[in-house]
C-alpha positions as a printed Julia matrix, in Angstrom:
217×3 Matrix{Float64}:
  -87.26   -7.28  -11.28
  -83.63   -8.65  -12.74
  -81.1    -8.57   -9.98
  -79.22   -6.31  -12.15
  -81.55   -3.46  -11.81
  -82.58   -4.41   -7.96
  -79.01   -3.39   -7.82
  -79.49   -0.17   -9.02
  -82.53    0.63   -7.27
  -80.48    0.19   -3.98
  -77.15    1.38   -4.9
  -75.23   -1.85   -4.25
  -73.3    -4.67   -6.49
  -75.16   -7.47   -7.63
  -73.47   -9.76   -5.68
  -74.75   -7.63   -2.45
  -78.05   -7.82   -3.76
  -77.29  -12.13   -3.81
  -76.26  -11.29   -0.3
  -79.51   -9.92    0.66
  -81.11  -12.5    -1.06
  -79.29  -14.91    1.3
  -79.75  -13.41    4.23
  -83.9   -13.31    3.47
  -84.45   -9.46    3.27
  -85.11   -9.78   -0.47
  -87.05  -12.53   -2.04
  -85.51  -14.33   -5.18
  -88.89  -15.44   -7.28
  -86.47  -17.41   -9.93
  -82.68  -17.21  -11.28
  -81.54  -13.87  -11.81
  -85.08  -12.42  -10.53
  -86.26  -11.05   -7.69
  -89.6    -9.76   -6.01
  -90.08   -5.96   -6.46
  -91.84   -5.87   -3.5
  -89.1    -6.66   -1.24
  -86.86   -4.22   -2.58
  -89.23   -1.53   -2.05
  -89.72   -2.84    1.7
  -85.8    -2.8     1.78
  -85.62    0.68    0.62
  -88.32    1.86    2.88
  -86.38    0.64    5.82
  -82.95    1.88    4.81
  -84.26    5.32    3.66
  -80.74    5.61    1.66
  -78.55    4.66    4.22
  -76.45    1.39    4.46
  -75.55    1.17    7.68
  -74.71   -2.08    9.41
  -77.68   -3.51   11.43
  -77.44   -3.87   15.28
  -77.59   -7.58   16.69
  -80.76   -9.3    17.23
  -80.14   -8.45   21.43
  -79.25   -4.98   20.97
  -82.1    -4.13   18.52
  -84.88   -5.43   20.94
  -82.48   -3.46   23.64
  -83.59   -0.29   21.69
  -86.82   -0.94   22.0
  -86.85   -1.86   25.87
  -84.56    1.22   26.91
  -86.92    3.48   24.93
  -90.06    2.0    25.84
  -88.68    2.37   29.95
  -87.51   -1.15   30.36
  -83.72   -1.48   31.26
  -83.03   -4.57   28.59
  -81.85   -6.68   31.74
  -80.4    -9.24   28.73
  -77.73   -6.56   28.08
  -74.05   -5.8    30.31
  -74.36   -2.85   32.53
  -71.81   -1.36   30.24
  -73.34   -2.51   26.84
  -76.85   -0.96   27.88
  -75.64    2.14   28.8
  -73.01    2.33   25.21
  -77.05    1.68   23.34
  -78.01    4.51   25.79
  -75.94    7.11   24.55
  -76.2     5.96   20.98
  -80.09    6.31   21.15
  -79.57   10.02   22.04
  -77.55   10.78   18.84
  -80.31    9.04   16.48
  -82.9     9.7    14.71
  -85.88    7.98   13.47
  -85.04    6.65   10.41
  -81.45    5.64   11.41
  -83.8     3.9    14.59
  -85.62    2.2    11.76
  -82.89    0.93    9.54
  -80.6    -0.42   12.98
  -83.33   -2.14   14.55
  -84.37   -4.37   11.6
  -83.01   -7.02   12.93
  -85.29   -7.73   15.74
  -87.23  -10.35   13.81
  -86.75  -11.83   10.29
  -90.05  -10.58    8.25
  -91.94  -12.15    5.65
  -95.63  -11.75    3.95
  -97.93  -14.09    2.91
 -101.58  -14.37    1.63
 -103.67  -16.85    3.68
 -107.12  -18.04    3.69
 -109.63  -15.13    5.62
 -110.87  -18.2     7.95
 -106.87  -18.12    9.26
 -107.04  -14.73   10.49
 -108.59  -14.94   13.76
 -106.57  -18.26   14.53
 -103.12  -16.23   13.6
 -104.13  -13.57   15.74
 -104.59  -16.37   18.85
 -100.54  -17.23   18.41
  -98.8   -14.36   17.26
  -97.71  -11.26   19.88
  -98.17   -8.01   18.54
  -99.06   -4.42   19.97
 -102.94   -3.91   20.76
 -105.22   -1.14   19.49
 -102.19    0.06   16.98
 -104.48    2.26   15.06
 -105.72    4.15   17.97
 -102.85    4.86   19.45
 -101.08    6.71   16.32
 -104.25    7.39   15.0
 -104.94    5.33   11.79
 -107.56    3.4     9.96
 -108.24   -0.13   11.59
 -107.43   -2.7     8.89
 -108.12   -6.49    8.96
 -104.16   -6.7     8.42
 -102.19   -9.61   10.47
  -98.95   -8.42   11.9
  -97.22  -10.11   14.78
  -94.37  -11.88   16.02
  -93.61  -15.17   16.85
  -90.82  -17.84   17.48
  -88.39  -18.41   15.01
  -88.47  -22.5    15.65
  -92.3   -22.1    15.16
  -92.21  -19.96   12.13
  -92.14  -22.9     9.52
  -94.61  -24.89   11.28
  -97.14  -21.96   11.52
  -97.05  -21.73    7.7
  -97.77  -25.09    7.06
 -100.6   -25.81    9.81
 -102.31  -22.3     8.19
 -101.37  -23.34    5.02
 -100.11  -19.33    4.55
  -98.34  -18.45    0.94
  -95.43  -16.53    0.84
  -96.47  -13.08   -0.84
  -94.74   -9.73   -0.61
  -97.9    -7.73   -1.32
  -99.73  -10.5     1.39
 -101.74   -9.51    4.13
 -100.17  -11.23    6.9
  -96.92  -10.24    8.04
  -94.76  -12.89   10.1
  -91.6   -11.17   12.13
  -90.31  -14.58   13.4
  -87.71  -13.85   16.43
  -85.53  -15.49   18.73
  -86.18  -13.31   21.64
  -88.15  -14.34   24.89
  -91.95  -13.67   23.42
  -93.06  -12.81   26.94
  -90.46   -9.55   26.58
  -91.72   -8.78   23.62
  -95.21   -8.83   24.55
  -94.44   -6.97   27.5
  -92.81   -4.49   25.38
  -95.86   -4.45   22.62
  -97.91   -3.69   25.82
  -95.66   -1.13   27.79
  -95.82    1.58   24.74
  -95.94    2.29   21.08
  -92.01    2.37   20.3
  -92.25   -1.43   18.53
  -95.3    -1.22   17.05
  -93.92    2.81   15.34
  -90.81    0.76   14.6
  -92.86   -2.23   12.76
  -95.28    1.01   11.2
  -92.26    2.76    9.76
  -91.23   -0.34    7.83
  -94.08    0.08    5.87
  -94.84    0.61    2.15
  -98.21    2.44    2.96
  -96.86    6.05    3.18
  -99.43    7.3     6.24
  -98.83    4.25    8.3
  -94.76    4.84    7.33
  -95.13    8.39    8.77
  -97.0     7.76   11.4
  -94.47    4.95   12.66
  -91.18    7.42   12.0
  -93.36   10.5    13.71
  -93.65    8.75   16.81
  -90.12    7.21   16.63
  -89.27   10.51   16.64
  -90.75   11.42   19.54
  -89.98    8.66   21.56
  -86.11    9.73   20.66
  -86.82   13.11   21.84
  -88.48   12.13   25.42
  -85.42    9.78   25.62
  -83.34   12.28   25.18
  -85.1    14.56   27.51
C-alpha cells in the first residue's frame, strides 16, 4: 500500500504515517510503501480514534488495577488519577491507550519453533477457554525487549504481518506480567481485541467491557 493512501485509510498526513513508521506500529516494506497488514492492525486498535497512548508504566498499570493488583510501580497519587480514568472508559478507548504495553510484531517461523517459543515467551494460559474460542496453534506472548532481537535470530523467525507468531517485546518486570496473564483475563482481552480476526476482536473488547464495568462497580 503507497504511504499516500495508508494515509487516507487512517485519516492522518503522510508525514504521520512516516511517524508511525518510525515509531514501529506500521511496517515500511520499501520507499514510499508500506505493509497493508499493519495498517489494518493499526486501525483495529484505534477503532477511529487518535488519542495519545498512555506510557509503557501506566498501560501495564491498567491492566494490574483492573485485573486486582494495585500497580505498586505507580505514586499513590498517579494510581489512583489511572483509577478514576478507568471508570470513565470504555473498551475500545481501553484498547487504543494501552497499546503501549509492549511493541508488537509478527513473523512466520518454522512449525519445529513453536513449542520452543512457547518455553520463553509469557503469555495468558487456556485463552480460548476462558472467552470461549477455537484453540489455534497461534504463538502469542511477551517477552523482554533486550531479548527480542536475539529470539529472532536463534529461531530464525521472519518478520510477517499476516505471521503466526506474534512477539509483544516489553520492558516491564516479566514476572508482573506473568502474574498478571495468570491473575485474570484483562491482558489477554486486551491482546484479543487487537486482533484482525473479528470473533477473537469481539471477544477481547466484550470482556474489556466487562472488566470496566466490575471496576466500576
Amino acid at each position: 500500500m503507497a504511504v499516500s493512501e495508508a494515509a487516507e485509510r487512517l485519516g492522518v498526513s503522510t508525514r504521520q504515517v512516516q511517524y508511525l513508521v518510525a515509531r514501529g506500529e506500521v511496517r515500511q516494506l520499501a520507499r514510499g510503501i508500506v505493509d497493508e497488514s499493519s495498517i489494518e492492525r493499526l486501525l483495529a486498535v484505534r477503532q477511529g480514534s487518535h488519542r495519545r497512548a498512555w506510557s509503557e508504566a501506566t498501560a501495564w498499570g491498567a491492566v494490574s488495577l483492573l485485573s486486582g493488583g494495585d500497580a505498586e510501580w505507580m505514586e499513590r497519587t498517579q494510581r489512583s488519577r489511572l483509577g478514576a480514568r478507568l471508570r470513565t472508559l470504555g473498551a475500545a478507548d481501553l484498547v487504543e491507550r494501552a497499546r503501549n504495553r509492549a511493541v508488537v510484531t509478527h513473523y512466520r517461523a518454522h512449525s519445529s519453533a513453536g513449542q520452543r517459543l512457547r518455553g520463553i515467551l509469557v503469555y495468558p494460559t487456556d485463552v480460548a477457554g476462558r472467552l470461549g474460542l477455537v484453540e489455534t496453534n497461534d504463538i502469542d506472548g511477551y517477552l523482554a525487549t533486550s531479548d527480542l532481537d536475539g529470539v529472532v535470530r536463534h529461531h530464525g523467525l521472519i518478520r510477517d504481518d499476516e505471521g503466526r507468531v506474534t512477539l509483544r517485546a516489553t520492558t516491564m518486570d516479566l514476572a508482573v506480567v506473568r502474574e498478571l496473564a495468570d491473575r485474570s483475563v484483562a491482558l489477554a482481552a486486551l491482546d484479543l481485541a487487537e486482533s484482525l480476526d473479528v470473533r477473537e476482536r469481539r471477544a477481547g473488547m466484550d470482556d474489556l467491557g466487562r472488566a470496566l464495568k466490575d471496576f466500576r462497580d
